[in-house]
VOVEX-435051 format. One record per residue: residue in one letter; x, y, z of N, C-alpha, C in turn. Coordinates in steps of 0.05 Angstrom, whole numbers, padded with zeros to 5 digits, always signed. Last residue first. Layout:
REM residues N
aXYZXYZXYZ
...
This chain:
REM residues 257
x-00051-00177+00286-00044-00203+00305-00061-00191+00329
x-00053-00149+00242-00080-00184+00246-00074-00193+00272
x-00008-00132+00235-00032-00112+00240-00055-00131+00249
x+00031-00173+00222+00030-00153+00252+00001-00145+00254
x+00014-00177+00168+00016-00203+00186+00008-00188+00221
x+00035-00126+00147-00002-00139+00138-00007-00159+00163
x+00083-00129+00154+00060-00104+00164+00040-00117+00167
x+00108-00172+00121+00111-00167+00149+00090-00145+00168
x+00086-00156+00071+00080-00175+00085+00082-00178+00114
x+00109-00101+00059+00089-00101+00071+00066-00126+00074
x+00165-00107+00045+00156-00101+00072+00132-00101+00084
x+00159-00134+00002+00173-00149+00023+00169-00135+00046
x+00126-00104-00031+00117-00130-00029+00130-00133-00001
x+00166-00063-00035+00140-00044-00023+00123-00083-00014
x+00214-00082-00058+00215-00070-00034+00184-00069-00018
x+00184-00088-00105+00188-00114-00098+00190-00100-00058
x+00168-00031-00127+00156-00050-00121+00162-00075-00108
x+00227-00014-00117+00216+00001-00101+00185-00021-00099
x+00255-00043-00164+00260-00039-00141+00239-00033-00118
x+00223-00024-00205+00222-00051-00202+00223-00058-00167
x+00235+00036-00208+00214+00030-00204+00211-00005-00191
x+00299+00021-00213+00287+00034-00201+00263+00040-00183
x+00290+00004-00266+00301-00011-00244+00300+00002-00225
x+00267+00048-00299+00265+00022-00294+00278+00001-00276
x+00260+00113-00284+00284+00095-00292+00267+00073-00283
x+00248+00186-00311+00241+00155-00303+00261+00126-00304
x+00266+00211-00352+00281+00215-00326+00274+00192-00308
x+00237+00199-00401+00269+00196-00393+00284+00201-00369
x+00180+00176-00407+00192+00192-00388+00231+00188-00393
x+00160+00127-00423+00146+00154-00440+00165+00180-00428
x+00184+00080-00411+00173+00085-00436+00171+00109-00447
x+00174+00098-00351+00211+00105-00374+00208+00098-00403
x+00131+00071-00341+00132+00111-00341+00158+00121-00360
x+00106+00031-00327+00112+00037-00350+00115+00064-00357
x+00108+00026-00277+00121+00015-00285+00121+00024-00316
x+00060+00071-00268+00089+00074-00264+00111+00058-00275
x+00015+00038-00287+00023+00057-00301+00045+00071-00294
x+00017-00004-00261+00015-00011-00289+00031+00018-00305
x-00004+00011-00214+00029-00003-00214+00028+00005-00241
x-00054+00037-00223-00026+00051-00221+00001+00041-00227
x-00082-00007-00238-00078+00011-00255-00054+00028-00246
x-00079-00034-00187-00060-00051-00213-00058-00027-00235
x-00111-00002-00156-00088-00010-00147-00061-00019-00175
x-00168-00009-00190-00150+00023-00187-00111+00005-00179
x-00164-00069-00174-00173-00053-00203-00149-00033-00197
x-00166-00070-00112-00144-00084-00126-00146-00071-00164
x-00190-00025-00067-00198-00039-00103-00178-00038-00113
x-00207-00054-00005-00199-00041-00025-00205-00050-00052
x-00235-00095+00019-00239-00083+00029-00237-00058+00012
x-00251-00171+00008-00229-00158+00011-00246-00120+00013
x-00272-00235+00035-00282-00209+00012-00252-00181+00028
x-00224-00290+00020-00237-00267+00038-00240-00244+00021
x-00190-00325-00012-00218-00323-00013-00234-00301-00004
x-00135-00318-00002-00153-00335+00015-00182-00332+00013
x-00126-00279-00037-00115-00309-00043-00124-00322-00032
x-00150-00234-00024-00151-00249-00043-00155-00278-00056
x-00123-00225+00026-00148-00231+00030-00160-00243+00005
x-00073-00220+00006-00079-00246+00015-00102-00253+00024
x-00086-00162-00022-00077-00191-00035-00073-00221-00020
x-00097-00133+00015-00119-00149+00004-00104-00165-00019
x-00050-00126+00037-00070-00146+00052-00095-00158+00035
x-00015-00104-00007-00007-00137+00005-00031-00146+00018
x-00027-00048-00019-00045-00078-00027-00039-00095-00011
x+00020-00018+00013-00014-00010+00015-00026-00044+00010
x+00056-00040-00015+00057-00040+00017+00029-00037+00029
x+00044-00017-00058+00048-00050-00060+00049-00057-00035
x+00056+00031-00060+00026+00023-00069+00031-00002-00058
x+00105+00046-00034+00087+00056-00018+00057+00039-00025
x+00134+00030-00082+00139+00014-00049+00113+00019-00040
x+00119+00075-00115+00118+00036-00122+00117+00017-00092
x+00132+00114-00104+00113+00099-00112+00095+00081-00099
x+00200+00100-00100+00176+00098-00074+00152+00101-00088
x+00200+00093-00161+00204+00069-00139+00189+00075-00117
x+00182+00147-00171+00167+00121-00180+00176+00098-00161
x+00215+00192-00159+00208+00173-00143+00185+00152-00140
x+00267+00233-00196+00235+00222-00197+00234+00193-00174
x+00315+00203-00243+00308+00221-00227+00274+00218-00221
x+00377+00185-00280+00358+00175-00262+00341+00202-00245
x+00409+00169-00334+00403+00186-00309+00376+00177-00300
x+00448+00108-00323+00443+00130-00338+00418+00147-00320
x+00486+00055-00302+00491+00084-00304+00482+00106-00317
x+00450+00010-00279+00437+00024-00305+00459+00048-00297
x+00479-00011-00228+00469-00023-00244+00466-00013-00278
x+00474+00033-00193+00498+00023-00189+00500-00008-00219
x+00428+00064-00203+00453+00080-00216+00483+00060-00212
x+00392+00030-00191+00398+00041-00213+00426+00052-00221
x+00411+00037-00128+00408+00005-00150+00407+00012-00178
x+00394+00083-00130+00417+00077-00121+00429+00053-00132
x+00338+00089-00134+00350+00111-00150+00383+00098-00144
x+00323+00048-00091+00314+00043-00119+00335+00064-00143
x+00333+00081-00046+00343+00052-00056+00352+00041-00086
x+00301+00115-00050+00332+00125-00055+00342+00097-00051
x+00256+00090-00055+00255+00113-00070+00294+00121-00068
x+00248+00047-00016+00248+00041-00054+00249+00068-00064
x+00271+00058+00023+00278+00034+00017+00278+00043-00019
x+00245+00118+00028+00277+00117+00037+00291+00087+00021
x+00193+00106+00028+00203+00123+00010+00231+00115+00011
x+00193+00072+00081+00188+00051+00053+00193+00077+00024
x+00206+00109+00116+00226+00087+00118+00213+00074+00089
x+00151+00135+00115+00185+00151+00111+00202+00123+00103
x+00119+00098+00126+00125+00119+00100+00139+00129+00098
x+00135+00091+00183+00134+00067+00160+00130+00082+00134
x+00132+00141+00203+00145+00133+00204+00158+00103+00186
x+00076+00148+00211+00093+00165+00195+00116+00152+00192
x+00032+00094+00211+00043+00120+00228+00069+00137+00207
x-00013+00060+00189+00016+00046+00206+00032+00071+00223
x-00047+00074+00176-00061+00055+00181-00031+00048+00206
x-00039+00133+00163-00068+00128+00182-00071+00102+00190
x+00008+00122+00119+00006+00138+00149-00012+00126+00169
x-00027+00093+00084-00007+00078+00105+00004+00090+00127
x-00055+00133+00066-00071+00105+00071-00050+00091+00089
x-00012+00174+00039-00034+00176+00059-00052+00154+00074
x+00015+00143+00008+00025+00145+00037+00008+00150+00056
x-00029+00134-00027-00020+00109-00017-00003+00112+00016
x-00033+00185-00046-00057+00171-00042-00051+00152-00021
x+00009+00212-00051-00008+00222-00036-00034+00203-00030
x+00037+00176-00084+00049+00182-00067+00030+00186-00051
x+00011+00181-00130+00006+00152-00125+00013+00160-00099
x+00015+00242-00143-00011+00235-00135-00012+00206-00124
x+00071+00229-00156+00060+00255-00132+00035+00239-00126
x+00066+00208-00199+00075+00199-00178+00080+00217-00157
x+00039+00246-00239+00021+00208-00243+00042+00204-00213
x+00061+00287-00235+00037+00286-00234+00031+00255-00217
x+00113+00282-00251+00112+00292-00229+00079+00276-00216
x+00103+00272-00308+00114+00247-00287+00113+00259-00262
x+00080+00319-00325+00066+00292-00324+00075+00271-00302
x+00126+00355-00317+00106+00355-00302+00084+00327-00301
x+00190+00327-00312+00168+00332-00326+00150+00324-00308
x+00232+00332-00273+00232+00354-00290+00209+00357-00318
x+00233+00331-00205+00227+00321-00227+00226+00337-00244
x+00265+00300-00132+00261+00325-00160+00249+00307-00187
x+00263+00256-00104+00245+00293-00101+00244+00300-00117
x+00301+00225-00106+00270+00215-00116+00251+00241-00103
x+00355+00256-00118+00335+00249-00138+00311+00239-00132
x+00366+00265-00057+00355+00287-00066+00349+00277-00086
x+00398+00217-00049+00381+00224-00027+00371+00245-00039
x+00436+00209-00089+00413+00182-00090+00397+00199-00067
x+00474+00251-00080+00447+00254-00101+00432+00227-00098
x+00513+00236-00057+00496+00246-00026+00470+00250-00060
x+00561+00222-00084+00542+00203-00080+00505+00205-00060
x+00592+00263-00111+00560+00269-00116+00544+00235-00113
x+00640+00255-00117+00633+00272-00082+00608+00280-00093
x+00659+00207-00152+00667+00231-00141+00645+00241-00122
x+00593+00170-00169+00613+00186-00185+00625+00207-00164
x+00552+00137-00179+00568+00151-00149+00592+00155-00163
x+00550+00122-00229+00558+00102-00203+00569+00112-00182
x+00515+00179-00254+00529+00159-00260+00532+00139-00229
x+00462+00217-00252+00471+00201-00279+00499+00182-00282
x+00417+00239-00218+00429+00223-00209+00443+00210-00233
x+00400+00306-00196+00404+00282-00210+00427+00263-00203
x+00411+00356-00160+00392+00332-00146+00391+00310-00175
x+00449+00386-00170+00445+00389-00137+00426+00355-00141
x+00445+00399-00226+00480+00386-00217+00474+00387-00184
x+00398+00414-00237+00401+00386-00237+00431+00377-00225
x+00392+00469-00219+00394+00453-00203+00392+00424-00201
x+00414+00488-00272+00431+00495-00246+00423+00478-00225
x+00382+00476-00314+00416+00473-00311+00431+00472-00279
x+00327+00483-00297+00345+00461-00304+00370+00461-00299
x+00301+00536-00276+00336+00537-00283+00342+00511-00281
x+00247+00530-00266+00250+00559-00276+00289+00558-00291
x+00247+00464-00266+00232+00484-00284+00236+00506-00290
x+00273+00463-00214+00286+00456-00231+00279+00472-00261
x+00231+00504-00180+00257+00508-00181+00271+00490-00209
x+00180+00479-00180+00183+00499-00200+00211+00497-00199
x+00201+00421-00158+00188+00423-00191+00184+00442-00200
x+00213+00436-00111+00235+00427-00125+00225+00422-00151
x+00154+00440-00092+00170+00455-00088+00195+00464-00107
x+00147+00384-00098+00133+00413-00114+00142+00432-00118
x+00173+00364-00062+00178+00352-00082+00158+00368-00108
x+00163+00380-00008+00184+00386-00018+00184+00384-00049
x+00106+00359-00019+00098+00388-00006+00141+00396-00018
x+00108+00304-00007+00093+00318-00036+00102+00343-00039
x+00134+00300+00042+00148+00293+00016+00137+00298-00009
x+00096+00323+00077+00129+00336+00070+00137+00337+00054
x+00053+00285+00065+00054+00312+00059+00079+00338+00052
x+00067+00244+00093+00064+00245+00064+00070+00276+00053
x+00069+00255+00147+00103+00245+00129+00097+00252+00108
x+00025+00278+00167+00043+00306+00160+00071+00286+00142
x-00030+00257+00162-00009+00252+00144+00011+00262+00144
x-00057+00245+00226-00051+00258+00208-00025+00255+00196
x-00097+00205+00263-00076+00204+00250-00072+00221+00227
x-00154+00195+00282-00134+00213+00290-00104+00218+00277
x-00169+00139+00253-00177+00170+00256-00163+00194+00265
x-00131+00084+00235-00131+00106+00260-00149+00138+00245
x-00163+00040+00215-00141+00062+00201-00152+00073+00227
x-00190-00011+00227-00158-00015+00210-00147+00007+00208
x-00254+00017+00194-00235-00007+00205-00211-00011+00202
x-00249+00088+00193-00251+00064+00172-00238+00043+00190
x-00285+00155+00213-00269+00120+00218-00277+00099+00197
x-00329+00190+00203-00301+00185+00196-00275+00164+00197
x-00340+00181+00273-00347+00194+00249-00310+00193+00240
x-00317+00118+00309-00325+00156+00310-00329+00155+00283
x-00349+00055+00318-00331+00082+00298-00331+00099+00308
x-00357+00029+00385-00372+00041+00355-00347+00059+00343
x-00314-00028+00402-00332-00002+00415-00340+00016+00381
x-00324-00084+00389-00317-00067+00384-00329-00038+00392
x-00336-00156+00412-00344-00132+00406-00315-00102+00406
x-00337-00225+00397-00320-00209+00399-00338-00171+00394
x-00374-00262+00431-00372-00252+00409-00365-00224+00419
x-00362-00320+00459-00379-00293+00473-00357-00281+00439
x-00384-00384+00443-00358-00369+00444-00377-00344+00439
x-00438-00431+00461-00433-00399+00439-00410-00388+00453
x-00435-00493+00490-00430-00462+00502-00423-00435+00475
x-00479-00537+00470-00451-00522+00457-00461-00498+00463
x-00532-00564+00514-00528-00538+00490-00500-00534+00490
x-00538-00629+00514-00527-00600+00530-00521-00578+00504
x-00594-00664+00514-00570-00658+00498-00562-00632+00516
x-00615-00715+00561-00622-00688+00551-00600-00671+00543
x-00609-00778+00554-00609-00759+00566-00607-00734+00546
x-00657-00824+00545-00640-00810+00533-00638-00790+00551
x-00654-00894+00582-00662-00865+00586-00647-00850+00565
x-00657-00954+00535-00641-00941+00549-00655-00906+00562
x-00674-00981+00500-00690-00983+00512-00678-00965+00548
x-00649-00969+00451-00633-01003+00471-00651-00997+00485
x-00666-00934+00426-00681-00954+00403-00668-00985+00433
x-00687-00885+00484-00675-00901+00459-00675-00921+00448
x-00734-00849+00511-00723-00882+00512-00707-00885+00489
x-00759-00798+00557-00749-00820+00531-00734-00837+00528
x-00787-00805+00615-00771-00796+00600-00765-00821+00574
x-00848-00767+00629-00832-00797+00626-00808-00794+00602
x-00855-00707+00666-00854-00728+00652-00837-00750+00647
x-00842-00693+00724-00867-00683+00712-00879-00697+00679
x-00852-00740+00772-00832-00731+00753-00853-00709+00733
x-00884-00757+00813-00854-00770+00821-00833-00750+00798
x-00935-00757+00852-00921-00741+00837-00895-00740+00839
x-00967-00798+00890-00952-00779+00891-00941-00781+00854
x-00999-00844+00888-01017-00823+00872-00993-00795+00871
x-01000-00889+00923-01006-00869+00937-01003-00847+00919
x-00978-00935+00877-00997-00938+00901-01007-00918+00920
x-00958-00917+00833-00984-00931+00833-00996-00933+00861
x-00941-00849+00818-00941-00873+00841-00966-00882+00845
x-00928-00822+00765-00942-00820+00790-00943-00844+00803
x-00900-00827+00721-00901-00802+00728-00904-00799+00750
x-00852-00886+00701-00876-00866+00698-00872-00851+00718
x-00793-00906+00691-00814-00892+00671-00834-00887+00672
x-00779-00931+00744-00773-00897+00737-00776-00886+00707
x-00829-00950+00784-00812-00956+00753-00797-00946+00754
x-00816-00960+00852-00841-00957+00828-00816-00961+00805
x-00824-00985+00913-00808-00982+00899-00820-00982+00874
x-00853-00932+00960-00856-00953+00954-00833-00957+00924
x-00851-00900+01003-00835-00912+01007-00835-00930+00980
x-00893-00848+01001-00891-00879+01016-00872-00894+01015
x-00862-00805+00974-00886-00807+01000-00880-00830+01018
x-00824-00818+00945-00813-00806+00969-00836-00804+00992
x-00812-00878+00913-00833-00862+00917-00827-00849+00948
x-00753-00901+00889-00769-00897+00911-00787-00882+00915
x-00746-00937+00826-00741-00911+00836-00753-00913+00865
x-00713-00985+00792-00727-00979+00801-00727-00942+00821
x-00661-00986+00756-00687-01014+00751-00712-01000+00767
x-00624-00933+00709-00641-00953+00743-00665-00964+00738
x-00597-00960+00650-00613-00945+00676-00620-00949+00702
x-00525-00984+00652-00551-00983+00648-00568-00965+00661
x-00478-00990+00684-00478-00986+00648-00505-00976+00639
x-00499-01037+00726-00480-01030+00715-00476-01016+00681
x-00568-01019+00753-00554-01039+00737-00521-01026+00720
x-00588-00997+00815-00581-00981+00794-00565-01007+00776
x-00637-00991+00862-00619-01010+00849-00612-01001+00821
C-alpha cells in the first residue's frame, strides 16, 4: 500500500509473506533479510532518496604537441609570404643606397597620383632610404608576419601588407601630398592583427598568452617614426594600424570558433 505523495506504509516480506515496515532491515517474523540498510528519513519523516551524481561533461582532449608546437600556430607552416617581403625590401635598400636618384623616380611616392606614376603606391612600402627606418620595420615585419603566417597562412599577410602598407602609402598621398616611403603602415597592420586576441583576452580577464609590453613598444615606436624619419609618413602608419585592428577582429573571432 503505497500513500499518495508519500512513502510506502508497508513492504512484503518475500519469504513469508508477511506485511513489515519498510524502515527496518529484517523481518520480524521469519528473520529474512529485506534491505541491507534503513533508509534515511527527512526532517517530514519522508524516505530520502539517494542524490544522483551531475553527469561530468567528457573533457575536451587534444592529441600531444609535436616538438616545437605552440597552441594556435600550425608547426608545419613556413613563412615563405614574410620572407619575400623582407627578402625584396633589402634588396631595394642597397639599390636605392648605391643611386638614390635613380631609383626613387621607380618606387616613391610624393604627390596625388600624379600622371602615369599611380602604379608607386605598390612599390613605396618596399623601398627605404634610411637604414634605421628600414631596421625598426623590417624587423616588426619579420616578427609579426612571421606569427600570422603560422597562425593564419600566407595569404592573410600578404592581403594585411597590401591593406595597410599600399593602402596606407595611398591614403597618404591622397590626403598628405608629401613624400611618402617605407611600410610602417603594414607594420602596423601586421602588429595589431597579431594582438587583437590578447587584447580581448585582456578585456575579458583571461590570462593571455603574448606580451602586450614588447607589442605597445613597437606600435609606440613606428607611430612615432616621421618624428625622426622623413620618408616615414603619419597617416600612413595610422592607417595601417586601425586596418591591422579591423581585420584582426574578424580573425581572432574565426580562429575560437
Amino acid at each position: 500500500m503505497v500513500s499518495s505523495g508519500g512513502p510506502d506504509l508497508f513492504v512484503i516480506c518475500k519469504s513469508c509473506g508477511s506485511e513489515v515496515s519498510p524502515y527496518i532491515t529484517e523481518c520480524p517474523y521469519c528473520g529474512n533479510r529485506l534491505r541491507k540498510r534503513a533508509p534515511r528519513l527527512d526532517r517530514g519523516g519522508k524516505p530520502r532518496e539517494k542524490p544522483r551524481k551531475a553527469r561530468k561533461p567528457p573533457t575536451p582532449s587534444l592529441g600531444p604537441l609535436k616538438r616545437g608546437e605552440i597552441p594556435g600556430i600550425r608547426v608545419d607552416a613556413h613563412p615563405y609570404a614574410t620572407a619575400t617581403v623582407v627578402a625584396v625590401s633589402l634588396l631595394l635598400l642597397v639599390y636605392l643606397r648605391a643611386d638614390p636618384a635613380r631609383y626613387l623616380d621607380w618606387f616613391g611616392v610624393g604627390s596625388t597620383f600624379a600622371g602615369d606614376e599611380w602604379w608607386h603606391v605598390f612599390t613605396a612600402p618596399f623601398a627605404y632610404m634610411s637604414s634605421g627606418y628600414a631596421f625598426v620595420t623590417l624587423f616588426a615585419i619579420a616578427i609579426f608576419g612571421w606569427l600570422l603566417e603560422r597562425r593564419h597562412g600566407p595569404f592573410v599577410v600578404l592581403g594585411l601588407f597590401l591593406l595597410g602598407g599600399v593602402g596606407g602609402i595611398a591614403l597618404a598621398s591622397l590626403t598628405d601630398p608629401v613624400w611618402a616611403l617605407g611600410g610602417n603602415g603594414a607594420a602596423l597592420a601586421l602588429l595589431a592583427a597579431w594582438a587583437v586576441p590578447d587584447l580581448l583576452d585582456e578585456r575579458a580577464g583571461r590570462e593571455i598568452d603574448g606580451d602586450l609590453l614588447g607589442v605597445g613598444f613597437f606600435a609606440v615606436l613606428l607611430l612615432a617614426m616621421p618624428l625622426a624619419v622623413h620618408d616615414a609618413n603619419a597617416i600612413a602608419g595610422a592607417t595601417g594600424l586601425i586596418v591591422g585592428l579591423l581585420v584582426g577582429l574578424p580573425l581572432a573571432r574565426a580562429a575560437r570558433r
